[in-house]
C-alpha positions in Angstrom: -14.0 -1.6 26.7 -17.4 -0.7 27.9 -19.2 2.3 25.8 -21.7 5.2 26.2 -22.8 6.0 23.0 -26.6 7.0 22.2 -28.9 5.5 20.4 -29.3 8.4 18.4 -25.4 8.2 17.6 -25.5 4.2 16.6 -27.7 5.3 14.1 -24.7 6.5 11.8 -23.2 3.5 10.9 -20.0 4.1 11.3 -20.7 5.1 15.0 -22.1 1.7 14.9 -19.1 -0.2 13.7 -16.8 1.8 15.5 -18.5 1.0 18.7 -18.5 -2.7 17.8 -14.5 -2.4 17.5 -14.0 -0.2 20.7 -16.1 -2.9 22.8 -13.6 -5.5 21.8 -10.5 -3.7 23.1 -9.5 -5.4 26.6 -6.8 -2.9 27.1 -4.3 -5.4 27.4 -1.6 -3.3 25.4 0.1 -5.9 23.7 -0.1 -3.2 20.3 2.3 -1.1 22.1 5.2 -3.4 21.7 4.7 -3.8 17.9 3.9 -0.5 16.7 6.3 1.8 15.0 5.7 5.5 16.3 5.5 3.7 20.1 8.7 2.1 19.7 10.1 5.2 18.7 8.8 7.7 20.5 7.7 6.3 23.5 4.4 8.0 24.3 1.2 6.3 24.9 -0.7 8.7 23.0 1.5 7.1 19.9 0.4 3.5 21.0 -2.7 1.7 19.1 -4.3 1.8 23.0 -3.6 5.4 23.7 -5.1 6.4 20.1 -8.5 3.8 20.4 -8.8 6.1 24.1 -8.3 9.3 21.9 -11.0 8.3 19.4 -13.7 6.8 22.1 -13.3 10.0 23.9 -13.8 12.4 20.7 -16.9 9.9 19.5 -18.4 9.0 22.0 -19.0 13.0 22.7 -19.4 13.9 19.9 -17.1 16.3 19.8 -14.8 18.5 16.7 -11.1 17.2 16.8 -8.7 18.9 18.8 -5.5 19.6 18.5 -3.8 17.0 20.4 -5.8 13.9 18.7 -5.1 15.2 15.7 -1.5 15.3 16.7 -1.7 11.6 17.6 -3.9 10.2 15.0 -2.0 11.9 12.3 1.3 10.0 13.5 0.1 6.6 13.1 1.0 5.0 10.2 -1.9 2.7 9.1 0.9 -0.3 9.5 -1.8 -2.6 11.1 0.8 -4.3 13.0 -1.5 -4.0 16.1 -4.0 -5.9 14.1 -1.9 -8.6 13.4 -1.1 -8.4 17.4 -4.4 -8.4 18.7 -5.5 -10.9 20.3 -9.2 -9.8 20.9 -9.6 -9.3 16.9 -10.0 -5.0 17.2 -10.3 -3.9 13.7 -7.9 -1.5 14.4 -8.4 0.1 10.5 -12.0 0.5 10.3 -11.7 2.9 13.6 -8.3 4.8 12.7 -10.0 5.1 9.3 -13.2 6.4 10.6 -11.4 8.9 12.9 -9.7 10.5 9.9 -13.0 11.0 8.6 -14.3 12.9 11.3 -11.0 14.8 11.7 -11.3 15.7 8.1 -15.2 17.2 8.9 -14.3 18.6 12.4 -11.3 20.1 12.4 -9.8 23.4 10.4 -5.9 22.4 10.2 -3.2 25.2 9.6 -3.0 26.5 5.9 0.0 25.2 4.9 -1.4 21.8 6.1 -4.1 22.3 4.0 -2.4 23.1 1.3 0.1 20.8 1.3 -3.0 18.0 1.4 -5.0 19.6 -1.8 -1.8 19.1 -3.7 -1.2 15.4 -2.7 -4.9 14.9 -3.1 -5.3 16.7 -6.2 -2.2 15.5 -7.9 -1.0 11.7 -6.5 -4.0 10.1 -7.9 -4.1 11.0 -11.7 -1.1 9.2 -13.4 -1.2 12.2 -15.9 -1.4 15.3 -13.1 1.5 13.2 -11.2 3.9 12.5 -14.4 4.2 16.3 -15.1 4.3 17.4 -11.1 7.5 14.8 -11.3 8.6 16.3 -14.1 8.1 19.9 -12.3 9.8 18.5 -9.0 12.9 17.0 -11.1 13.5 20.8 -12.2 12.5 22.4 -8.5 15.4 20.0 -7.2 18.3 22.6 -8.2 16.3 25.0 -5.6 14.9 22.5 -2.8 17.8 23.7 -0.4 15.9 27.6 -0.1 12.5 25.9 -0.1 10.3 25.4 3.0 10.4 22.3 4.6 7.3 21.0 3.3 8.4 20.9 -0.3 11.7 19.9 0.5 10.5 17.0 1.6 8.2 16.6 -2.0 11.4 17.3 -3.8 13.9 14.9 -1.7 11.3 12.2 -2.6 10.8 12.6 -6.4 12.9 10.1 -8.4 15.8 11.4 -11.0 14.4 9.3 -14.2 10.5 10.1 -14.8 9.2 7.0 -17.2 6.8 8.1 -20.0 3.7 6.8 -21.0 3.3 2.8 -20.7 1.1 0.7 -22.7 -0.6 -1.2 -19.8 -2.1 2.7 -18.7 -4.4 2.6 -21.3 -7.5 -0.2 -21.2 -7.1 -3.0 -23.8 -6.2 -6.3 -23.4 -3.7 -8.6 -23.4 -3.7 -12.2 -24.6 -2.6 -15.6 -23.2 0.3 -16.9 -24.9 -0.3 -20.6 -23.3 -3.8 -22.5 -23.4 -6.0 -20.0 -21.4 -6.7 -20.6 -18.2 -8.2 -17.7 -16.7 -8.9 -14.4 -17.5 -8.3 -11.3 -14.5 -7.9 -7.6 -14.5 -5.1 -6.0 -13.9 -5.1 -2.7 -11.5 -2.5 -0.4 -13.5 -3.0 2.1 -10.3 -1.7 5.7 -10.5 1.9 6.4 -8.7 3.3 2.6 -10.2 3.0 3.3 -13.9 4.9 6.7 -13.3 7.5 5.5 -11.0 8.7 2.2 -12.3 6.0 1.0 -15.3 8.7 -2.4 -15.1 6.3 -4.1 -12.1 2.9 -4.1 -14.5 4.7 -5.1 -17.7 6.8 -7.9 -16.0 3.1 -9.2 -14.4 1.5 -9.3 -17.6 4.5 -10.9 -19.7 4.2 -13.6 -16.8 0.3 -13.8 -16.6 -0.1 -14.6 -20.8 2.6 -16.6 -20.2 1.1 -19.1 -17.5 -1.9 -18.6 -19.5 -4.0 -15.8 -18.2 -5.5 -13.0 -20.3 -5.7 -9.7 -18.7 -7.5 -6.9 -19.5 -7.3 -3.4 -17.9 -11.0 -2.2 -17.7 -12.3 0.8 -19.4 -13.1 3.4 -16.3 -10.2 2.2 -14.0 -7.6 4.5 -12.1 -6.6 4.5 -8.7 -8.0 2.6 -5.8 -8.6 5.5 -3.7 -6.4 4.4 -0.7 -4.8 7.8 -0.7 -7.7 10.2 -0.7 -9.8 7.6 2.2 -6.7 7.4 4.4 -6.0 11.1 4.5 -9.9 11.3 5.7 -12.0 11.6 2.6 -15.4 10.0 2.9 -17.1 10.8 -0.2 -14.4 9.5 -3.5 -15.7 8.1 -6.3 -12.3 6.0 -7.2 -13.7 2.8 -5.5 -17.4 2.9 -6.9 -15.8 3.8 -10.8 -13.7 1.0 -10.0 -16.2 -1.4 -9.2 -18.6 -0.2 -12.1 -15.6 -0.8 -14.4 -15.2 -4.3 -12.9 -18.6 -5.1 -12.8 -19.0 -4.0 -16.7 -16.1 -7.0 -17.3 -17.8 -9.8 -15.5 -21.2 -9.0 -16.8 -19.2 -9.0 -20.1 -16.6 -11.7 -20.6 -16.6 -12.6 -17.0 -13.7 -12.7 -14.2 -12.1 -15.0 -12.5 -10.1 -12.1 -10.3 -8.8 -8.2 -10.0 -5.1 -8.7 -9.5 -3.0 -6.1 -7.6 0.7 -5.6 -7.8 0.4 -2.9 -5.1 -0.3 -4.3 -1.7 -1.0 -1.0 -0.3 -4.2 -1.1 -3.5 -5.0 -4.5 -2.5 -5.1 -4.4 1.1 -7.9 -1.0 0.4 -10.1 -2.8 -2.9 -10.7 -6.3 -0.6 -12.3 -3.6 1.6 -14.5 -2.5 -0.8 -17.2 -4.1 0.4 -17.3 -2.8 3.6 -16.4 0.6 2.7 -19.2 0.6 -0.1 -21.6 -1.3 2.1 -24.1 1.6 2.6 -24.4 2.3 -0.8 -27.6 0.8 -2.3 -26.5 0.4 -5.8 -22.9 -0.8 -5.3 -22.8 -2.5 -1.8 -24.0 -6.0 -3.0 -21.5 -5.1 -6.4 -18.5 -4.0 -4.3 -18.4 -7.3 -1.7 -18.4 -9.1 -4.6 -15.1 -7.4 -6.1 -13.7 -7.6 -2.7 -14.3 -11.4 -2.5 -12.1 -12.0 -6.0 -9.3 -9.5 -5.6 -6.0 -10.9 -5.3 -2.3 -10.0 -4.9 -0.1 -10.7 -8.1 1.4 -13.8 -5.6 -2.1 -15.3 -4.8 -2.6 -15.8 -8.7 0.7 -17.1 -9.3 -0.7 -19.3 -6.4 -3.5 -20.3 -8.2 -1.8 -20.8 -11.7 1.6 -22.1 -10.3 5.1 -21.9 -11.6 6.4 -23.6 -14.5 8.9 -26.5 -13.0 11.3 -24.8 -15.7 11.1 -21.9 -13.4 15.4 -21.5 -12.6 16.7 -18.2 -11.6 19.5 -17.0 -14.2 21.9 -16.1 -11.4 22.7 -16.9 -8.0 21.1 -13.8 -5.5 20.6 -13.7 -2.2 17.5 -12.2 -2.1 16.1 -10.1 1.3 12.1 -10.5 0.9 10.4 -7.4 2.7 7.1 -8.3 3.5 5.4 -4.8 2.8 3.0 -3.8 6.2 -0.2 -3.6 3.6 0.7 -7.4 2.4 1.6 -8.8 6.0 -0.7 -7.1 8.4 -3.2 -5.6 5.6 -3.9 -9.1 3.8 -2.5 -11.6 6.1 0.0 -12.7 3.3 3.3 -13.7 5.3 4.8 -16.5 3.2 3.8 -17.1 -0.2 5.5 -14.3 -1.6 9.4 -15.5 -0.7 7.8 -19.3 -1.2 7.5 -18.3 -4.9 11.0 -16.8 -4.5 12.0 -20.1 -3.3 11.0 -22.4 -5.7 12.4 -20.2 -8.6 15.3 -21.2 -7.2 16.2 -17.9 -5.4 18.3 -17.7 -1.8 15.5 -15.4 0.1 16.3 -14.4 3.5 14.1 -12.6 6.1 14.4 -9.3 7.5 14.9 -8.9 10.8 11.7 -6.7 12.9 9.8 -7.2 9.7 7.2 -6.4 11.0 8.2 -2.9 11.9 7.2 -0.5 8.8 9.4 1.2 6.5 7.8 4.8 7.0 6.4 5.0 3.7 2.6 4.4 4.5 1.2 5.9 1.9 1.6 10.0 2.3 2.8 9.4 5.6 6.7 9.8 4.2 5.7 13.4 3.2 3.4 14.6 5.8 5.4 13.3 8.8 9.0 13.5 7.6 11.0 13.1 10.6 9.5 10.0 11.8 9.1 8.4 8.5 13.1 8.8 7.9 14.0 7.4 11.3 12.0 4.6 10.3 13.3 4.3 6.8 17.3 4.2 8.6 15.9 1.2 11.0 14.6 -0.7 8.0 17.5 0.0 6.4 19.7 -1.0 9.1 18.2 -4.4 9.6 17.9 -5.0 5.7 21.7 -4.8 5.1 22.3 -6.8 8.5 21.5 -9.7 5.8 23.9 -8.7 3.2 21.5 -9.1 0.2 22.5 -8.9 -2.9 19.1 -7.1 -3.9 16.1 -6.6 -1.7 12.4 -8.2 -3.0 8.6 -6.5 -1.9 5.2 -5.6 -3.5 4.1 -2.5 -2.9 6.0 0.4 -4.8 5.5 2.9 -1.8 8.0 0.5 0.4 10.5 0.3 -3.3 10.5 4.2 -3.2 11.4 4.7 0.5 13.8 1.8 1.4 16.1 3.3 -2.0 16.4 6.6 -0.5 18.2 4.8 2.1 20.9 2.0 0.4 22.3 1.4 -2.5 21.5 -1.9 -2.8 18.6 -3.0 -5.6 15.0 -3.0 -4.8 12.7 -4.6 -7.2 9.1 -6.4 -7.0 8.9 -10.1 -6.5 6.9 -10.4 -9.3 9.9 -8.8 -11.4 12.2 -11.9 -10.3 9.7 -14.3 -10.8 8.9 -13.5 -14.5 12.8 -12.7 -15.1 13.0 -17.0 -13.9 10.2 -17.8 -16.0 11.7 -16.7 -19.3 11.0 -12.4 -18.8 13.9 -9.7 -19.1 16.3 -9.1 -16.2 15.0 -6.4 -14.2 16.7 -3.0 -14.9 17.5 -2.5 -11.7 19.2 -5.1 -11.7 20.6 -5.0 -14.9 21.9 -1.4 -14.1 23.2 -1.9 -10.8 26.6 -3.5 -8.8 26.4 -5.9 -6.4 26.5 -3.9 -3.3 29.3 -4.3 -1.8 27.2 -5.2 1.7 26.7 -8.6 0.2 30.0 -8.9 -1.5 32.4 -8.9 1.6 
């Protein structure tokens, strides 16, 4: 795609990068037939091509956002299917990213819009502010059918059991229980602990047990994926995280940041770009980037036990989360581990079509996000499953609005096969009667 920007305007470096990603864009449109909001909707405007036109144009003058890119910009999902698609290598992120960014400093949205943002902003983040807004929602439930749509939405989302403080929130750490191996630090993030604390105590029962130590780092919180993607340049989550990190290897050392959220890890292995103008942290950040690692990649590294059996015989439906397929490039290793524990994993059919959680994108576009939801949900029971396997808790929450069938992390399954608890979920729940006929 040829350019016109300035020189004056390639002096911002994210003008510069952006025009590095536009230039590679050959038009050929092969993103329209494996994004989401396209397939459903139909419009060019909500195609990976019609957005990068939307963007050059509002760059590459210079201009405020107007109401129509916003529109179209806000619909996209961040999947990065059309990455994955690509064949000319258009980092696709970097230059929806940097549009929100300048959306965020150009353009005055409504007031409830605004409002709406603050809270998830404000609130989503902090594991403390979001416990008690759950615990606020649980009660607003009783009154969500006279609220306005916008909180309806919140309400309709928040879960029925609110878990209490967890001891992997707080910094400490936690010993191997076999010869050690390697010592990592775990991401406790800020929605996971509240919503189902089960995923980062079953990952550090299996960690000491194939003997790594982990230690959550003094200073850490969440990875700041929510704040960036809704357009906010300047957060300190990433550099207090990396400063945390740093502290640990300068300490004790690491030998990687593990991540049970792939939405998390897909945002801290971009660290370093996103902290790469920063003169104290850029050299500090790439460096994080370069040893963080989904909970699978370490379980990689260490390998299952060959006692590693699972307890019952489940057919297993492994949803490969957008941030872990498209975001991190992780496709098989996940249901591989599945596999050798000795569970039946099946694939999803259009798995590569997201769920509609996307981060906030479930509560600031609604509509499309439950139309989405019903497709995924669709295709997941096609397989009769007995229970349905991801990593990344924003995918869990969405897909169970849908089905009664059990979601739970693969990491949950893998330490239940290496001598953990059975997951609760599972534990609680029938078989579904999907997979039973």
């Amino acid at each position: 795609m040829q350019t016109n920007f300035t020189l004056a305007q390639l002096a911002d470096s994210d003008v510069a990068e952006s025009e590095k990603i536009l230039r590679k864009c050959v038009h050929c449109g092969f993103c329209t037939a494996t994004c989401p909001t396209y397939t459903q909707l139909g419009d060019e405007l909500d195609s990976p091509r019609g957005r990068i036109y939307l963007i050059k144009e509002m760059l590459e003058n210079d201009r405020p956002a107007d109401e129509v890119t916003v529109k179209h910009i806000d619909r996209c999902l961040s999947c990065l299917s059309c990455m994955t698609t690509c064949p000319s290598g258009v980092h696709y992120m970097h230059l929806v990213d940097h549009a929100r960014h300048h959306i965020a400093e150009t353009y005055q949205r409504p007031l409830p819009d605004r409002v709406q943002r603050r809270m998830l902003t404000e609130i989503l983040p902090y594991t403390d502010r979001f416990r008690w807004a759950l615990r606020g929602a649980k009660l607003g439930k009783t009154f969500a059918g006279v609220m306005p749509a916008r909180l309806k939405t919140m309400l309709t989302l928040a879960p029925g059991k609110i878990h209490g403080p967890s001891r992997q929130e707080k910094p400490g750490v936690f010993p191997a229980e076999a010869p050690k191996r390697m010592r990592v630090a775990l991401l406790s993030g800020c929605v996971q602990p509240v919503l189902d604390p089960d995923i980062n105590e079953a990952t550090i029962r299996l960690l000491n047990r194939l003997g790594a130590e982990v230690v959550i780092a003094e200073g850490t919180g969440c990875c700041g994926a929510l704040t960036h993607h809704m357009g906010a340049k300047e957060s300190q989550f990433a550099p207090n995280n990396v400063r945390a990190w740093v502290r640990e290897m300068d300490g004790k050392g690491l030998d990687a940041i593990v991540i049970t959220a792939s939405g998390c890890g897909t945002t801290v292995k971009d660290y370093g770009f996103m902290l790469r103008d920063d003169p104290e942290l850029a050299e500090k950040a790439a460096k994080i980037s370069s040893i963080a690692k989904d909970i699978t990649e370490v379980l990689a590294m260490l390998g299952l036990p060959e006692t590693a059996k699972a307890p019952e015989k489940l057919r297993v439906a492994y949803h490969s989360a957008c941030s872990m397929q498209h975001g991190q490039k992780i496709k098989e290793l996940p249901g591989n581990l599945l596999k050798q524990a000795g569970f039946e994993v099946v694939g999803v059919p259009e798995g590569h079509i997201c769920c509609g959680s996307a981060g906030t994108y479930n509560i600031l576009q609604p509509e499309l996000a439950g139309q989405l939801r019903e497709r995924k949900v669709r295709n997941i029971e096609s397989v009769r499953p007995d229970l349905v396997a991801t990593g990344n808790i924003g995918c869990m929450t969405q897909i169970a609005q849908g089905t009664g069938i059990p979601l739970v992390h693969t990491v949950e399954l893998l330490d239940w096969a290496t001598g953990g608890p059975k997951p609760a979920k599972l534990a609680e729940a029938r078989v579904p009667e999907v997979a039973a006929e």
